[in-house]
C-alpha positions as CSV (number, residue, x, y, z in Angstrom):
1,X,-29.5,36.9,116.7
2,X,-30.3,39.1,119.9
3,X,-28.5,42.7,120.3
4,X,-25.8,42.8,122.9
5,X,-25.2,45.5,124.4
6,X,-21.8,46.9,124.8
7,X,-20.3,48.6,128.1
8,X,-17.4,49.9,129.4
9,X,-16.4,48.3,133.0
10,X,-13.8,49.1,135.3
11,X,-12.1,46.5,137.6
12,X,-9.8,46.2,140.6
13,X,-6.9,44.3,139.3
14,X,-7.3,42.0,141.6
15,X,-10.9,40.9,140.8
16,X,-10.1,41.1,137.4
17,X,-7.4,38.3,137.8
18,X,-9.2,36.2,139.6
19,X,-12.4,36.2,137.2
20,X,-9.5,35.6,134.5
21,X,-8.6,32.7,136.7
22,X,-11.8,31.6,137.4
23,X,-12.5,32.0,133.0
24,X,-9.7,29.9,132.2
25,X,-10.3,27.3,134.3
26,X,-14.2,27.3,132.6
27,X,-12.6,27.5,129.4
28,X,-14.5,30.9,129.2
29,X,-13.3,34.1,128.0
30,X,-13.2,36.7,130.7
31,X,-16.5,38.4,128.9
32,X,-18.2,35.4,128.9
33,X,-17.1,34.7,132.8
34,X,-18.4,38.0,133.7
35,X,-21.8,37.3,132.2
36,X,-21.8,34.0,133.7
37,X,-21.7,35.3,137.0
38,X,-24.2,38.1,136.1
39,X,-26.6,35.6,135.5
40,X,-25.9,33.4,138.3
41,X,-26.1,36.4,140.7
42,X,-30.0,37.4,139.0
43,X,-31.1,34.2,139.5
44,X,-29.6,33.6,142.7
45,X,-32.2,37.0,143.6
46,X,-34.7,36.1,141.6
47,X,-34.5,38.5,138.9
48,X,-33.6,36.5,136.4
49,X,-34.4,37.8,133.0
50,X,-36.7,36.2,130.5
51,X,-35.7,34.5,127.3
52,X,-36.2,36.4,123.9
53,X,-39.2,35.4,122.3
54,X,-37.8,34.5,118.2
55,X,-40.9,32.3,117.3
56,X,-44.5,31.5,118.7
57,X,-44.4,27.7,120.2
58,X,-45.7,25.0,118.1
59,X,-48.6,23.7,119.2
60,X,-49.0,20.5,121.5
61,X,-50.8,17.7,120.9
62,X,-52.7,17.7,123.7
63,X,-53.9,21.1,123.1
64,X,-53.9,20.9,119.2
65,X,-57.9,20.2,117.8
66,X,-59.0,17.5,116.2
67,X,-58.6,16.5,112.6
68,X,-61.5,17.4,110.8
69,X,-63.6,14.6,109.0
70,X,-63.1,13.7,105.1
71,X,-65.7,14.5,103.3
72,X,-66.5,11.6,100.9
């Protein structure tokens, strides 16, 4: 499970309302909403962040080697 981070924001009523609006109509919670929109707006500029690396990628076929010979 990645870490989240907690933080403290402050909000104009009025944009909090309106992302609560905007969350229920999403069937988000307003958290959720608000990191929604944080990522939209990072990859709208190209900064978006990269995904957590759990596991190493399987290997491909394409790229896997060949299965070695039996020996008889």
């Amino acid at each position: 499970m990645v870490e989240r981070k907690k933080l403290l924001l402050r909000l104009d009523q009025q944009v909090y309302d309106a992302i609560a609006k905007w969350a229920a109509d999403d069937l988000r919670s307003v958290n959720a909403q608000i990191e929604y929109a944080l990522r939209m707006a990072l990859r709208s500029a190209g900064r978006s962040p990269k995904p957590p690396r759990s596991t190493p990628p399987a290997p491909s076929a394409r790229g896997a080697d060949p299965p070695e010979p039996d020996e008889d």
